[in-house]
N, C-alpha and C positions, 0 to 999 in steps of 0.2 A: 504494500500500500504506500503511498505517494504522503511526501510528507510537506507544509506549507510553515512556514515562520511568518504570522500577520503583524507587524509593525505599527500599533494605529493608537492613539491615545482616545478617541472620540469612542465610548463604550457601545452606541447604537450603530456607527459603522464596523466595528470590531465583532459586535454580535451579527450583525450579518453576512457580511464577509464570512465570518465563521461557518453561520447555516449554509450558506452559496458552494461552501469548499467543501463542507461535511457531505450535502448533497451530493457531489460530482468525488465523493470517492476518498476525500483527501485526510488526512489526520491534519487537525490541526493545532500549534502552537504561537502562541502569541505573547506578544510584551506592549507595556504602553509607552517604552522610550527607546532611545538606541543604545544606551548603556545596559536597558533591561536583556535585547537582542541582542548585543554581545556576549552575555552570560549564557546565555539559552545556545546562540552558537558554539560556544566553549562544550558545550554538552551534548549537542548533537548537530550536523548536519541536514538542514533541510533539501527538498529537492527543487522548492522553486520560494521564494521570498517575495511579498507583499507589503510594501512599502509607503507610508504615508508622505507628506513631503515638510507638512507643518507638525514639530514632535516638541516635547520639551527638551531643553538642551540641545543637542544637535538634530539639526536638519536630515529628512529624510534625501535630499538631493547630497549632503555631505558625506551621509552613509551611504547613499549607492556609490561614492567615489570610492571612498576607503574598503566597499566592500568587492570592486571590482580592480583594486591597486594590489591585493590580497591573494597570493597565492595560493592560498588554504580556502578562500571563497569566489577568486573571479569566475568559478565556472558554474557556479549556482545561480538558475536566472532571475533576475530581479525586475519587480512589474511594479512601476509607482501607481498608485492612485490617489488622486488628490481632485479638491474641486478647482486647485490653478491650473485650469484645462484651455490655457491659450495656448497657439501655436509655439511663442516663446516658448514657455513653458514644457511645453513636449520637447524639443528641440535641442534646450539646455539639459533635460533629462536622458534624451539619447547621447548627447556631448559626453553625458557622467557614467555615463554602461549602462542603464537602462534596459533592457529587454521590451519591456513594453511599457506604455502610456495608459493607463485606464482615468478616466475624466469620473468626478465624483457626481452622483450617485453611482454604484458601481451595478451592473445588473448582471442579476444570477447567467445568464447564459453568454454576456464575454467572460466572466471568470472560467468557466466549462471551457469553451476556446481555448484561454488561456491555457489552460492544466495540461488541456491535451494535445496542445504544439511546443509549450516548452516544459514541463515536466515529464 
């Protein structure tokens, strides 16, 4: 079974996200920061990360840097989702490794996509 790390501090996006992934198969693990996601990756390797872009502390755009600078994680794909869904925005996300752009509200059937093109 396919396993997802949800990155998201907003508890009703995080809850859903969760149902969307549980749905389509996935186990899921989540944190509300990116120091919380570091720990978690210390512990396990996911197979595809979901990423907010607005976190406490550091930036979900700062974390997909360092986490695709990272040899021990540049090959785990990382899909932001956030509601800064300007073209900027996507643009500066693929800049950072990125995998994919998901624009906020997230809906159950691109995360399915999702899962089953890059995970």
């Amino acid at each position: 079974m396919k396993t997802a790390l949800v990155v998201e501090d907003g508890l009703t996006d995080r809850e859903l996200m969760t149902k969307y992934l549980t749905a389509a198969g996935v186990t899921v693990v989540s944190a509300k920061s990116v120091e919380e996601a570091q720990t978690k990756l210390s512990q396990q390797q996911p197979d595809i990360i979901f990423l907010d872009v607005i976190l406490p502390g550091k930036s979900g755009f700062e974390f997909c840097r360092e986490l695709k600078g990272s040899d021990t994680t540049k090959k785990i794909p990382v899909v932001i989702c956030s509601t800064k869904g300007t073209d900027v925005d996507r643009t500066w996300g693929t800049m950072l490794g990125a995998d994919e752009y998901l624009p906020k509200p997230v809906a159950a059937d691109d995360i399915k996509q999702v899962v089953r093109r890059l995970a």
